[in-house]
Backbone bond lengths (Angstrom), bond angles and torsions (degrees), N, CA, C in turn:
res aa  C-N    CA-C-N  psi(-1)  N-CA   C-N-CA  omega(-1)  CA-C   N-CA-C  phi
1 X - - - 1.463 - - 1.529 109.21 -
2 X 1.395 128.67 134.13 1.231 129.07 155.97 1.280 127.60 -22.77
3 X 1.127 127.72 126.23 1.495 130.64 176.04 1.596 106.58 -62.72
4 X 1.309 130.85 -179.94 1.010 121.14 160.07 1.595 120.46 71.60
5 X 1.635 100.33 2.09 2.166 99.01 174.45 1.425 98.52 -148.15
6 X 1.313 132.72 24.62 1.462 133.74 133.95 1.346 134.28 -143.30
7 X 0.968 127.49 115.36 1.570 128.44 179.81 1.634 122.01 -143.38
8 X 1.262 123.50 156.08 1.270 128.17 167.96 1.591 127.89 -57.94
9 X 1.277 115.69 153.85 1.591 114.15 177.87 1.575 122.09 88.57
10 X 1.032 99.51 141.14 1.640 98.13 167.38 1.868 122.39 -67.88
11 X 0.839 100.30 6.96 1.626 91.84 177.43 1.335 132.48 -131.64
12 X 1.568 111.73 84.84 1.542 115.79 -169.65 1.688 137.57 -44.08
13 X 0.692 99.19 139.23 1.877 96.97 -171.66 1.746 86.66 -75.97
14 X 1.401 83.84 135.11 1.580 106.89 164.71 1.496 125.14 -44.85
15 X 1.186 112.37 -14.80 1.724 100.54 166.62 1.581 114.72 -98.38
16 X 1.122 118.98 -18.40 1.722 128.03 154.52 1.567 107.38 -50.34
17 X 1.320 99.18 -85.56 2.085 104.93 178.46 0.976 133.24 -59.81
18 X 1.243 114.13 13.46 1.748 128.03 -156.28 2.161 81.72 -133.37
19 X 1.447 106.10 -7.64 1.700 94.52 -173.54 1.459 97.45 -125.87
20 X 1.222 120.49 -16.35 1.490 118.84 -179.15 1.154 121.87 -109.60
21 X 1.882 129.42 -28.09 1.148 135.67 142.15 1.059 134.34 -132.85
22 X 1.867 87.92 115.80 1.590 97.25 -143.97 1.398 94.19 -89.85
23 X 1.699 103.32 151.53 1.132 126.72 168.64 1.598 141.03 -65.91
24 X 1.172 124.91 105.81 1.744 112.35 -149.52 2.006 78.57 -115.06
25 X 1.180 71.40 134.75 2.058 109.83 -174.54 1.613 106.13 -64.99
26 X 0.944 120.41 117.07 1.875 119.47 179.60 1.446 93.20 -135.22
27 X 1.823 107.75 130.04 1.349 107.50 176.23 1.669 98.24 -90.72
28 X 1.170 113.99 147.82 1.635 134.75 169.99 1.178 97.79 -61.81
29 X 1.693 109.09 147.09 1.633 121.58 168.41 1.087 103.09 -73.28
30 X 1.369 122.12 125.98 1.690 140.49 -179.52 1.837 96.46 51.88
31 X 1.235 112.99 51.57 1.664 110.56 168.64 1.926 96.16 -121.57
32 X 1.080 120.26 -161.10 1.007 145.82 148.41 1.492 138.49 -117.47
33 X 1.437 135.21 168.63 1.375 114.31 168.25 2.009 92.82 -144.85
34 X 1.223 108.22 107.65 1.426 107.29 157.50 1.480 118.90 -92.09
35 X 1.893 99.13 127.56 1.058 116.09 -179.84 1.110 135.75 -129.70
36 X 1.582 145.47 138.28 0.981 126.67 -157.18 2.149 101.42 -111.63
37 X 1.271 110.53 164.19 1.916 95.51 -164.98 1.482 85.72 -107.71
38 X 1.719 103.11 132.85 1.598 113.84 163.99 1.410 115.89 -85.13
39 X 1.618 111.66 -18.55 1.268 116.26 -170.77 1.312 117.63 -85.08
40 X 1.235 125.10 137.08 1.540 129.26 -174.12 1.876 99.53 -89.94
41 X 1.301 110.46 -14.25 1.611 114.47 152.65 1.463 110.15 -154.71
42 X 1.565 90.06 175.30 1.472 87.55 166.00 1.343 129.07 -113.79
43 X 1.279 129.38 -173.42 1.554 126.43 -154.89 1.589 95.64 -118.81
44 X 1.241 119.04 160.53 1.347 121.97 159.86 1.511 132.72 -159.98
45 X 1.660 102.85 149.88 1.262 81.79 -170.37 2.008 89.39 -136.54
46 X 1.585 91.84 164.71 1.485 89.09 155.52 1.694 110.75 -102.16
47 X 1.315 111.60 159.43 1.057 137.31 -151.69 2.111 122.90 -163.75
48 X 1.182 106.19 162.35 1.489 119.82 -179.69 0.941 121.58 -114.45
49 X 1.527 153.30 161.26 0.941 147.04 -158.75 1.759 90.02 -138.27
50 X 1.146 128.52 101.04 1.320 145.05 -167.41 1.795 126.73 -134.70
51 X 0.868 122.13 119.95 1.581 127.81 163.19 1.810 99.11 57.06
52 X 1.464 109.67 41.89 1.696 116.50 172.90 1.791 94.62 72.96
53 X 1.073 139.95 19.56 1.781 123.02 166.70 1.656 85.62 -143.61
54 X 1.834 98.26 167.92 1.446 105.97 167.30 1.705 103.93 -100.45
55 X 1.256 101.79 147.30 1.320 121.94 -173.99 1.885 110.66 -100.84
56 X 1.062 138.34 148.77 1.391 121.62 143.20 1.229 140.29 -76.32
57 X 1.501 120.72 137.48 1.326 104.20 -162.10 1.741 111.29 -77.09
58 X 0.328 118.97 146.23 1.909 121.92 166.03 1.619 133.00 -78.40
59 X 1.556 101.31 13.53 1.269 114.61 -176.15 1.471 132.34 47.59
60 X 1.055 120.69 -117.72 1.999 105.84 -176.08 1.567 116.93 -60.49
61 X 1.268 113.21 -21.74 1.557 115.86 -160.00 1.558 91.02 -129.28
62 X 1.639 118.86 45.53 1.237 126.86 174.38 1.697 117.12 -89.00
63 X 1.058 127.83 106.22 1.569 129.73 156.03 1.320 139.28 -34.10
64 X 1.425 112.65 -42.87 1.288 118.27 148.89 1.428 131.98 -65.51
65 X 1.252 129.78 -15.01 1.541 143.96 -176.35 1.805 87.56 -93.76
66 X 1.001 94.39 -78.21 1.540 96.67 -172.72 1.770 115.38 -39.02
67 X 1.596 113.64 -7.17 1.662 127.58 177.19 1.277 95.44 -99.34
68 X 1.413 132.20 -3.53 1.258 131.40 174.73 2.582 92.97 78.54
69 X 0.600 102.68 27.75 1.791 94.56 179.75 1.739 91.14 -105.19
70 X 1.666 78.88 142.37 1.660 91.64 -174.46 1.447 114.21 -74.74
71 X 1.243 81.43 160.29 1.560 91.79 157.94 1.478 134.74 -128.62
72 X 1.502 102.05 170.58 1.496 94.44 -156.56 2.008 112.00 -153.54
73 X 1.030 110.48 144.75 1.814 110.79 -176.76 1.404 101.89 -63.89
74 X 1.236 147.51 144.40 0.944 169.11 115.45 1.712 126.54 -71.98
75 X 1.394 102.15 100.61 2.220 94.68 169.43 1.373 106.46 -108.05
76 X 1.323 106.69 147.58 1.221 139.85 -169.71 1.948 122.87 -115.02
77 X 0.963 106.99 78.16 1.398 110.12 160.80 1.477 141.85 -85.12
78 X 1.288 96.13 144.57 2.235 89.18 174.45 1.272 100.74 -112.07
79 X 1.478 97.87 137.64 1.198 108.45 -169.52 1.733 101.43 -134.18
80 X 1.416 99.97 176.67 1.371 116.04 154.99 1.844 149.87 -116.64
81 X 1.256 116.80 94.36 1.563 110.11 -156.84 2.084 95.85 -38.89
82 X 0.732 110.10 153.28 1.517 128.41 -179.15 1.391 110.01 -99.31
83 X 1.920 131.60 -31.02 0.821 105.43 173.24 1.694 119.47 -125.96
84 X 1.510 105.71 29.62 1.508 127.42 151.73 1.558 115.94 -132.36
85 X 0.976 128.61 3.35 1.631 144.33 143.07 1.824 90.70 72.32
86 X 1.279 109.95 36.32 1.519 132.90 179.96 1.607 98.65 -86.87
87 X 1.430 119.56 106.13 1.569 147.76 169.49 1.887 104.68 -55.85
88 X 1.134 109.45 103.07 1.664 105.57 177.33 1.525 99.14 -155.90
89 X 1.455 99.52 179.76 1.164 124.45 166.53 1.827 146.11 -101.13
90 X 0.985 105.10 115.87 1.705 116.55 -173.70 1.543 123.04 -95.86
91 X 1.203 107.93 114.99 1.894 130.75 -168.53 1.209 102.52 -94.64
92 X 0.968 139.72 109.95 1.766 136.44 141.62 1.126 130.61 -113.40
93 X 1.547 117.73 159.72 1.433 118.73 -174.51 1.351 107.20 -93.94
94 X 1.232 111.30 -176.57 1.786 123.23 -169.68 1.408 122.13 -53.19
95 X 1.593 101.49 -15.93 2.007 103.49 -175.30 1.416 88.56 -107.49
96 X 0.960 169.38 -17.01 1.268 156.24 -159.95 1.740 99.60 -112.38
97 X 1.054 110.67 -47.64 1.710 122.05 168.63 1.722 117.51 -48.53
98 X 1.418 90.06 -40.52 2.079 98.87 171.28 1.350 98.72 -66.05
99 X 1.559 132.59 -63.92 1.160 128.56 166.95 1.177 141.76 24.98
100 X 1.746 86.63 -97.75 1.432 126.24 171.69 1.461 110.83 -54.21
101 X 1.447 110.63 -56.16 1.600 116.34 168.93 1.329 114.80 -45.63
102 X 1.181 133.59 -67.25 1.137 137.39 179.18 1.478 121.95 -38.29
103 X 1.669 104.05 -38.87 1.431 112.22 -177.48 1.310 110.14 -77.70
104 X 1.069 136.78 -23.62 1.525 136.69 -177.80 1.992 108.51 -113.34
105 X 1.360 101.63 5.89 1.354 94.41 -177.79 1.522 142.51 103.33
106 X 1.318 109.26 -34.82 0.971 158.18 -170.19 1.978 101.37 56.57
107 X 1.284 98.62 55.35 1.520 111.15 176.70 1.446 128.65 -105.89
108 X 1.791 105.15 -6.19 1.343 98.30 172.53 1.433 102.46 118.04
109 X 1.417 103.25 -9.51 1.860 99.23 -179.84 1.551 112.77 -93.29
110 X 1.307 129.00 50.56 1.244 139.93 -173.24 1.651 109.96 -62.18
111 X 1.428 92.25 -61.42 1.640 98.44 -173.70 1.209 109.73 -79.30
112 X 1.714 107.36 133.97 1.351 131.37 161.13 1.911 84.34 109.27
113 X 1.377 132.77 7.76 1.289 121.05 171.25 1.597 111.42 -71.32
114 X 1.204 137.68 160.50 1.362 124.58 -169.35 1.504 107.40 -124.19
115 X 1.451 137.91 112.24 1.429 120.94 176.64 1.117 101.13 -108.04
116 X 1.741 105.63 149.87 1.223 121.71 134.42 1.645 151.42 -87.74
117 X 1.164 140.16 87.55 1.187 149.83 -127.66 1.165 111.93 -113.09
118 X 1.355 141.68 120.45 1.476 159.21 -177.68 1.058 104.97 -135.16
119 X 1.642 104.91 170.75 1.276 130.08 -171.48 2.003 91.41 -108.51
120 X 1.282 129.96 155.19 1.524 121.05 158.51 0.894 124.74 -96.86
121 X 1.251 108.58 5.17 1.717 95.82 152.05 1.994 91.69 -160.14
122 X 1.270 93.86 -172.54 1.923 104.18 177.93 1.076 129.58 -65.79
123 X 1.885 116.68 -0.42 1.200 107.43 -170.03 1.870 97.49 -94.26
124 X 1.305 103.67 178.45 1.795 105.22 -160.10 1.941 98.60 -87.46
125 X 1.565 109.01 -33.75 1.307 114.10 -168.07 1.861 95.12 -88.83
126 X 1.161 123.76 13.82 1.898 114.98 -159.73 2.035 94.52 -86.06
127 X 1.013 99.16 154.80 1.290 96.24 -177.86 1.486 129.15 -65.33
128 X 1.662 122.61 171.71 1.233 100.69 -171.21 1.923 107.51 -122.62
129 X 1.483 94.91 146.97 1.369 88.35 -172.34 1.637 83.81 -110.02
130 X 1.752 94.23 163.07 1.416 102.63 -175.63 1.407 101.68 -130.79
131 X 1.281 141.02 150.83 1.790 138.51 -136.53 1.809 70.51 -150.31
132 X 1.441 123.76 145.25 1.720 127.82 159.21 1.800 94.20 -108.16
133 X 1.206 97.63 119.05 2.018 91.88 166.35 1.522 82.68 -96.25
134 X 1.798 86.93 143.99 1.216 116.25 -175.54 1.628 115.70 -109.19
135 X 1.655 106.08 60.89 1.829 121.84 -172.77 1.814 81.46 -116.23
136 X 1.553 84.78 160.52 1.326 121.87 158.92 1.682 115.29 -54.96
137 X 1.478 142.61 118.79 1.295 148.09 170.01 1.497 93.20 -37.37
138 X 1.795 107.69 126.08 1.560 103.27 158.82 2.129 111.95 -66.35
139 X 1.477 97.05 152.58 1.611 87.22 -177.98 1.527 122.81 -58.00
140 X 1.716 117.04 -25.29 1.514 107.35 175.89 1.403 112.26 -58.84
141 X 1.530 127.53 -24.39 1.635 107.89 -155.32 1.584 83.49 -88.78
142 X 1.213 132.76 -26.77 1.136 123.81 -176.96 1.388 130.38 -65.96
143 X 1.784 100.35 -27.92 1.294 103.87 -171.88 1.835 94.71 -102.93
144 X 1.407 120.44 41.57 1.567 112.88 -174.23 1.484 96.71 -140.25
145 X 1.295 119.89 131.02 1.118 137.50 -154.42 1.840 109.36 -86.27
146 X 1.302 134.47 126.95 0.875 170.32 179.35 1.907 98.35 -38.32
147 X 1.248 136.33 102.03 1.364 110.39 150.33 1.419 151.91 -37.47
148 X 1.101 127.58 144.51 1.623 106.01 -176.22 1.738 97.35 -96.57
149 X 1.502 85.99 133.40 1.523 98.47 -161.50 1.867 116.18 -76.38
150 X 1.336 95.34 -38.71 1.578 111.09 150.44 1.543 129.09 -33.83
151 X 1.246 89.64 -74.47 1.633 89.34 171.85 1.441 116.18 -62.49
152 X 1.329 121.67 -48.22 1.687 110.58 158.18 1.240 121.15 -27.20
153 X 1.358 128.46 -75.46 1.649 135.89 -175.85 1.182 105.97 -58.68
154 X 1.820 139.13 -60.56 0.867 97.11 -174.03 1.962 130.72 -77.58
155 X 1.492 116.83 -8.49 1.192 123.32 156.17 1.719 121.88 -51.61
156 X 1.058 119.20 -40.45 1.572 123.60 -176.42 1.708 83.31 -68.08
157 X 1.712 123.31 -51.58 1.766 98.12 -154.08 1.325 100.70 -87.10
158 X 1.537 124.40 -28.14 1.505 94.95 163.21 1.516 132.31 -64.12
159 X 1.040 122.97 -17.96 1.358 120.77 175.52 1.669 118.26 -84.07
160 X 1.445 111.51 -23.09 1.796 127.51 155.78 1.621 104.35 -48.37
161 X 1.700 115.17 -68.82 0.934 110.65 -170.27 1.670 120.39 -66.55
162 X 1.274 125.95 -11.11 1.172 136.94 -158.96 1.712 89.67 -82.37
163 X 1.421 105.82 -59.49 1.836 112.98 163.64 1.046 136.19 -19.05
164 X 1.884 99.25 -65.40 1.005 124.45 157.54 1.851 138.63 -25.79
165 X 1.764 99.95 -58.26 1.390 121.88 162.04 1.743 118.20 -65.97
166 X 0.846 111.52 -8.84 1.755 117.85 -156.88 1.450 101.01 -96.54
């Protein structure tokens, strides 16, 4: 049997819980979040902004379109917090996503880029600016493997929708 999908105790080793519930990245009001990128790109989806989470849209035979609620690009990175070395996932919208692009080129050098991520001001919904520190990748984020961003999204919306029904 695979290592890594049975063991004793209540308390999973971080490469189990870090693969089954994945961690989605929220910057603190007036906090920061330094992060380092596992992803060698990023993922994207369109999406809604619905009942406090984003949803995906479903295209022609979409429910939310048909409610008239916008829509909007969403990218998706895995990353690594830098100063709890905590494996999750990072959502942004279209200005923070140019950003990031911009900072690496948009050539493919994603991973091992380092952001810094705030809110602009204290409120929780205020927009987010994104800062690139311009250091060398420490060797753990380098040597720590990337989530699959797929299986994230669609795991987060089946388990939304599962909510949803309940």
């Amino acid at each position: 049997m695979e290592s890594g999908v049975v063991g004793t105790g209540w308390d999973l080793p971080d490469e189990v819980r870090d693969r089954t519930e994945f961690h989605w990245f929220h910057v603190p009001p007036g906090g920061e979040l330094l992060l380092g990128c596992l992803s060698p790109c990023p993922l994207w989806y369109v999406g809604h902004y619905h009942k406090g989470r984003m949803r995906a849209c479903r295209g022609d035979e979409c429910p939310l379109c048909a409610m008239g609620t916008g829509r909007q690009i969403r990218w998706v990175l895995s990353c690594m917090d830098l100063r709890t070395h905590r494996v999750g996932v990072l959502e942004v919208g279209d200005g923070p996503g140019r950003v990031i692009k911009d900072s690496c080129g948009g050539n493919g050098r994603l991973r091992g880029l380092i952001l810094a991520i705030r809110h602009t001001s204290k409120a929780k919904q205020s927009r987010l600016e994104v800062e690139v520190i311009h250091e060398p990748p420490p060797p753990r984020l380098m040597s720590t493997e990337a989530l699959d961003l797929k299986e994230v999204l669609f795991s987060t919306w089946d388990r939304a929708a599962h909510c949803d029904r309940v």
